[in-house]
C-alpha positions as CSV (number, residue, x, y, z in Angstrom):
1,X,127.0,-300.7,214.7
2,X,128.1,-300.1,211.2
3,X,129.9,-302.8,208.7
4,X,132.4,-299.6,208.2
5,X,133.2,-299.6,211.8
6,X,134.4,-302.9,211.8
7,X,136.1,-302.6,208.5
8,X,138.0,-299.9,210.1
9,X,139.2,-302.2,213.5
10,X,140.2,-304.5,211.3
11,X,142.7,-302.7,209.2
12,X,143.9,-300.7,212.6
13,X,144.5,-304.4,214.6
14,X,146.1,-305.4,211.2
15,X,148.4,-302.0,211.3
16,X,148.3,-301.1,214.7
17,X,149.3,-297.6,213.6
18,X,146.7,-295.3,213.2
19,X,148.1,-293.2,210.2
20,X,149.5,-295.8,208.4
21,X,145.6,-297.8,208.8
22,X,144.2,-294.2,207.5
23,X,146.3,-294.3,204.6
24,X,145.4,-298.4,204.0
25,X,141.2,-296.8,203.8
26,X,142.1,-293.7,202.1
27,X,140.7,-291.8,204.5
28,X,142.1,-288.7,207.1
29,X,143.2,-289.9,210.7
30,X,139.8,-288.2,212.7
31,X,137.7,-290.5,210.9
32,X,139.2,-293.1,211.7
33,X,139.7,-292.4,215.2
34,X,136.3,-291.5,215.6
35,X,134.5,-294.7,214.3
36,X,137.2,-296.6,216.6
37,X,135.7,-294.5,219.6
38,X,132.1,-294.9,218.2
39,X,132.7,-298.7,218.0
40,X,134.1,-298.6,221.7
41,X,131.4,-296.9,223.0
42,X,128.6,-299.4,221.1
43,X,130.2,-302.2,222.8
44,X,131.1,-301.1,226.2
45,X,134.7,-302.2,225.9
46,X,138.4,-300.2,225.2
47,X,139.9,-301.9,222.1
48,X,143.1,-300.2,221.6
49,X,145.1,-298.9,223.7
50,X,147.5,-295.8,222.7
51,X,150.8,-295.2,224.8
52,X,154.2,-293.5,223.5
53,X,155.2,-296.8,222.4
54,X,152.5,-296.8,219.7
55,X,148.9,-298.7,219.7
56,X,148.2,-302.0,221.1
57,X,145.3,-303.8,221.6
58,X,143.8,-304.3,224.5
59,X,142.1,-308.0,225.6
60,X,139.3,-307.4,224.9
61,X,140.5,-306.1,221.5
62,X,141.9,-309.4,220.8
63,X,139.0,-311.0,221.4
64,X,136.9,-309.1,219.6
65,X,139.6,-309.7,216.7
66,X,138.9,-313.5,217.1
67,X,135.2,-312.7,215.6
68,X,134.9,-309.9,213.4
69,X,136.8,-311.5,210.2
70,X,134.0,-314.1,210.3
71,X,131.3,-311.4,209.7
72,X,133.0,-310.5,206.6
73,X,133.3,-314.4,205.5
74,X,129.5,-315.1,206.0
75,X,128.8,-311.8,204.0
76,X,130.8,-312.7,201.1
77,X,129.9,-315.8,201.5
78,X,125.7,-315.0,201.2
79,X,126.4,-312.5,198.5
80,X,128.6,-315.6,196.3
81,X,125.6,-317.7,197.3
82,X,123.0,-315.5,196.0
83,X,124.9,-314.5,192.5
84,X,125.2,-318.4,192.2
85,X,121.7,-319.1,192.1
86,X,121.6,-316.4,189.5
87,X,123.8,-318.1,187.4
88,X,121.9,-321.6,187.9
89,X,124.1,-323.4,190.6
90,X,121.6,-325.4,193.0
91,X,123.7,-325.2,195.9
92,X,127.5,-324.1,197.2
93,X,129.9,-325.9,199.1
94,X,132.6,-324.5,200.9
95,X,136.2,-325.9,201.2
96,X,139.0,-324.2,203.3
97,X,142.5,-324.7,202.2
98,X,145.3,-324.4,204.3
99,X,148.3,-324.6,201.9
100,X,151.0,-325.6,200.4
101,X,148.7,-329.2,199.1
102,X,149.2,-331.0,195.8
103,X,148.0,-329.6,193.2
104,X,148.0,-332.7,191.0
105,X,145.1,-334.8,192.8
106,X,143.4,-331.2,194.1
107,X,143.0,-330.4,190.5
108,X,141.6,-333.4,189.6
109,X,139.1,-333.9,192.6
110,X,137.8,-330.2,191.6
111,X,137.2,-331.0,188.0
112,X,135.7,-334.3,188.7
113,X,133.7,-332.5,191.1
114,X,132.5,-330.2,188.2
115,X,132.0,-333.2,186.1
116,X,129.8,-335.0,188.1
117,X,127.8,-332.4,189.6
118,X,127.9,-329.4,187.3
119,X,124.9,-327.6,189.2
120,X,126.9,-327.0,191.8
121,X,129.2,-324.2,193.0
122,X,132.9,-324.8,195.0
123,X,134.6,-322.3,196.6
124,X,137.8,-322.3,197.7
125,X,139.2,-320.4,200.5
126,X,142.7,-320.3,201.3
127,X,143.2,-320.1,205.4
128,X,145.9,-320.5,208.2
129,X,145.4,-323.7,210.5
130,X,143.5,-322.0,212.9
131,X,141.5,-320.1,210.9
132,X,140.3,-323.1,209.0
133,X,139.3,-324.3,212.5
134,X,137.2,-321.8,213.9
135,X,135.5,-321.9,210.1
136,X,134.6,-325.6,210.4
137,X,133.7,-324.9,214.0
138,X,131.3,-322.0,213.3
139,X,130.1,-323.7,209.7
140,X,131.3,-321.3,208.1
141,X,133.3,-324.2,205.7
142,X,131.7,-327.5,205.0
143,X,135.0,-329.7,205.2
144,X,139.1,-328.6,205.4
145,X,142.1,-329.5,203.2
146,X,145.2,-329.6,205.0
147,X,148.8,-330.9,206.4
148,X,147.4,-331.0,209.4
149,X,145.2,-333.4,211.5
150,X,144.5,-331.4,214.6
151,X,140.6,-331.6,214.8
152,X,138.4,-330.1,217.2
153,X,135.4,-332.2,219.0
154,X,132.9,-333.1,216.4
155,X,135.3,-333.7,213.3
156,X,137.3,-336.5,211.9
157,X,140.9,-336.1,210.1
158,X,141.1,-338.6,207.3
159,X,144.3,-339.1,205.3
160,X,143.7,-338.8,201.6
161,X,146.9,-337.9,199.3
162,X,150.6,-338.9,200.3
163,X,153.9,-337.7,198.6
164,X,157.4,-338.3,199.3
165,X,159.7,-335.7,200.3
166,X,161.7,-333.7,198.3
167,X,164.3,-331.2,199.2
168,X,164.5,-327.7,196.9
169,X,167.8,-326.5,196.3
170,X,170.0,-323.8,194.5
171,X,171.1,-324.9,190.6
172,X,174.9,-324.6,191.9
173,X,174.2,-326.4,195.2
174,X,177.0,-329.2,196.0
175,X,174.2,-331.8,197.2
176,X,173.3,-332.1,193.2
177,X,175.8,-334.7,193.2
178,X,173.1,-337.1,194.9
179,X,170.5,-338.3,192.6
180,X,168.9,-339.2,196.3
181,X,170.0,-336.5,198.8
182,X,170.5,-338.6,203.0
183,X,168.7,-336.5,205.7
184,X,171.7,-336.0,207.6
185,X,173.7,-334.8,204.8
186,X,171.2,-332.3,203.7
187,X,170.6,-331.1,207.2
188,X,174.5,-330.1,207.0
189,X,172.9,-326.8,205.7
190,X,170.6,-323.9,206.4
191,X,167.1,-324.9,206.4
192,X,164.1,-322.7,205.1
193,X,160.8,-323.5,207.1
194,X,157.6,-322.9,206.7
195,X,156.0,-321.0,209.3
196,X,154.5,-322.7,212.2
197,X,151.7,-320.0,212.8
198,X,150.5,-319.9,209.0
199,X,151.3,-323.7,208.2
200,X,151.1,-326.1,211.6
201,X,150.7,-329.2,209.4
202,X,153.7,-328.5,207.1
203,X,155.9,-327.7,210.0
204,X,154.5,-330.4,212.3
205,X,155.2,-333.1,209.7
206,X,158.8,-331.5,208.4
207,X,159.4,-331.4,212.6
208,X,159.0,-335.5,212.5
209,X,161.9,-335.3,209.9
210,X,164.0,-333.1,212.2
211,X,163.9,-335.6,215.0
212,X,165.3,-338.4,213.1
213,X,168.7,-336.7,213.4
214,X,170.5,-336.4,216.4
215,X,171.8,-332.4,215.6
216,X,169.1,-330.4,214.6
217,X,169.7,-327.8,211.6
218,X,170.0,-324.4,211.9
219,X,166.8,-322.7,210.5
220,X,167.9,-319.6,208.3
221,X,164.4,-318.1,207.7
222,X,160.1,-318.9,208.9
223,X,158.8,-317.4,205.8
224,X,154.7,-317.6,205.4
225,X,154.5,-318.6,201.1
226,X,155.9,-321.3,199.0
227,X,156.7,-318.2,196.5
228,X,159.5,-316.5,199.2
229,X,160.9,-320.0,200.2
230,X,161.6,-320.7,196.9
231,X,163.2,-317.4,195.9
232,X,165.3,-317.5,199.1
233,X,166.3,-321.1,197.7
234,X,167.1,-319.6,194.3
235,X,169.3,-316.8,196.0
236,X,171.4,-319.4,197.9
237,X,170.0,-318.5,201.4
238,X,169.2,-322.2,202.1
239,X,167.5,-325.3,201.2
240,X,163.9,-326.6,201.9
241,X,161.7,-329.2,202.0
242,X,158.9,-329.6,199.2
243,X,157.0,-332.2,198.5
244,X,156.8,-334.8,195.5
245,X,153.8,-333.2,193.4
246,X,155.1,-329.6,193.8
247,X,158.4,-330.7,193.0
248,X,157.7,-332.5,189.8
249,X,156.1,-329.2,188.6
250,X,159.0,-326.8,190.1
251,X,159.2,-323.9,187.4
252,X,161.0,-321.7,190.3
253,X,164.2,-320.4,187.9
254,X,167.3,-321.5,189.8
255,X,165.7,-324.0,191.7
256,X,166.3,-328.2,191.4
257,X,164.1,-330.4,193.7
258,X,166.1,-333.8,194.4
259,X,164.3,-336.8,196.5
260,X,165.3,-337.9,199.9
261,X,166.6,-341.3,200.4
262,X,165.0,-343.6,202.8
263,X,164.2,-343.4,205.9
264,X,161.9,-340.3,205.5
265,X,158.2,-339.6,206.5
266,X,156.0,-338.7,203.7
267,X,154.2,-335.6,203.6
268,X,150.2,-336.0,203.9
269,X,147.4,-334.4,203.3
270,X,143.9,-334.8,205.8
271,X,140.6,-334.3,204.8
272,X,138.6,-332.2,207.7
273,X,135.2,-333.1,208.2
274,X,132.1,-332.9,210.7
275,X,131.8,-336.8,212.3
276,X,128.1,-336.9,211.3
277,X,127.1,-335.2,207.9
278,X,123.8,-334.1,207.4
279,X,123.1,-333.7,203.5
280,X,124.1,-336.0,200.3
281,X,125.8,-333.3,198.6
282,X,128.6,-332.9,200.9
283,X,128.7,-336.5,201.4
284,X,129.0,-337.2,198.0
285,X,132.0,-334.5,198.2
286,X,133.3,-336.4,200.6
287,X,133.2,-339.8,198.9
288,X,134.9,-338.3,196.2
289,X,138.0,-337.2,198.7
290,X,137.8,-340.5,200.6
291,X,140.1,-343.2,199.9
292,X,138.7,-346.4,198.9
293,X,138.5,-349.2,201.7
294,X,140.7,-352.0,201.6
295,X,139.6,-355.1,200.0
296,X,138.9,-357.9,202.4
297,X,139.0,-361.5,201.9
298,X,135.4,-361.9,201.9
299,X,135.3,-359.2,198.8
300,X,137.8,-361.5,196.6
């Protein structure tokens, strides 16, 4: 089994059209077809299935899909490693991001983190919910960043940053009036969400504002980046929640963030990380994510 051959499911699970995958690799459709076959016949198992409706995968073929993208992570992954040890780095640790987060305190954790240990390498990888996940789970990343707090066995969700919520509008939006903008008022209008597949914790925690109001809003678009929901805000289509850091930054052109009166939840941000950890590196990473404990009487 070749590293091409698996290249090449990828991009045809991704396309599920043969031609249009063959164009993606710059290669003719019988190659393609035949390293699909090839693959098939290694393993024992049918993944695609093609009908007059188009190409499908088959169960196995999601399965399979489950596992393959790792491959490619722990490659790039070893070759990062290896070029970092060239350059002098001692060690690398791995953080998965599952955004929108702050930027504010993730900037400054990452250049403290630089600071303070300068010998070694952070990498950043930007993931969906589950895939963050099934990285922690198969150690492929060494601790998670994200909205959400859904853990599997073997990892704690700490709460480390927490920012009010915002709500992005248009520039000629009537709700501009309100230096403070009520829930109920704003949920008078269309709603821009992110989506619940690429960003659980957003939605999750944007859902808990929902159900503080008896008549739910009517969701205009699921859209997958900060950049769309914001040009769909721009253009009128709706308005969205953001939260406080990215709103005290917004450069969006025809965009105005305004805060949400009282009673709202606040948007937060979990630290992912395995319940017993194993080396003082990534505890000190973690220390440095942590919050501080609470002072007790006994410390005063």
């Amino acid at each position: 089994m070749e590293l091409r051959h698996l290249h090449r499911f990828l991009t045809l699970a991704e396309e599920l059209h043969f031609s249009r995958a063959a164009e993606r690799l710059h290669i003719e459709q019988p190659p393609l077809s035949r390293a699909i076959t090839e693959l098939e016949q290694n393993l024992g198992v049918k993944l695609f299935e093609r009908t007059r409706r188009g190409t499908r995968l088959t169960f196995s073929g999601q399965v399979f899909l489950e596992d393959v993208p790792r491959i490619f992570v722990a490659l790039d992954q070893a070759i990062s490693n290896v070029r970092a040890a060239e350059q002098g780095y001692h060690r690398t640790l791995r953080i998965a991001v599952s955004a929108p987060l702050p930027p504010t305190p993730l900037a400054s954790f990452l250049a403290r983190c630089r600071e303070e240990e300068p010998e070694t390498n952070i990498r950043i990888f930007e993931t969906s919910s589950p895939q963050q996940l099934r990285g922690l789970r198969d150690a492929l990343y060494d601790i998670g960043l994200a909205r959400s707090s859904s853990v599997d066995d073997g990892f704690v969700a700490i709460p480390i940053w927490e920012e009010s919520m915002y709500l992005a509008v248009s520039v000629r939006h009537p709700l501009l009036t309100y230096k403070e903008v009520p829930l109920p008022l704003a949920m008078g209008y269309r709603l821009i969400i992110m989506d619940e597949k690429v960003h659980e914790g957003t939605f999750t925690q944007v859902e808990q504002a929902l159900t503080m109001l008896q008549c739910p809003p009517a969701i205009v678009e699921r859209v997958t980046s900060t950049d769309l929901m914001m040009t769909l805000v721009a253009a009128g289509y709706g308005v969205a929640f953001i939260g406080e850091y990215q709103a005290n930054s917004c450069k969006y052109e025809g965009v105005i963030a305004r805060p949400i009166s009282d009673p709202c939840p606040r948007l937060t941000t979990y630290l992912l990380r395995p319940s017993e950890v194993h080396t003082d590196p990534l505890q000190r990473l973690i220390d440095r994510l942590s919050p501080a404990p609470e002072a007790t009487e006994d410390d005063v």
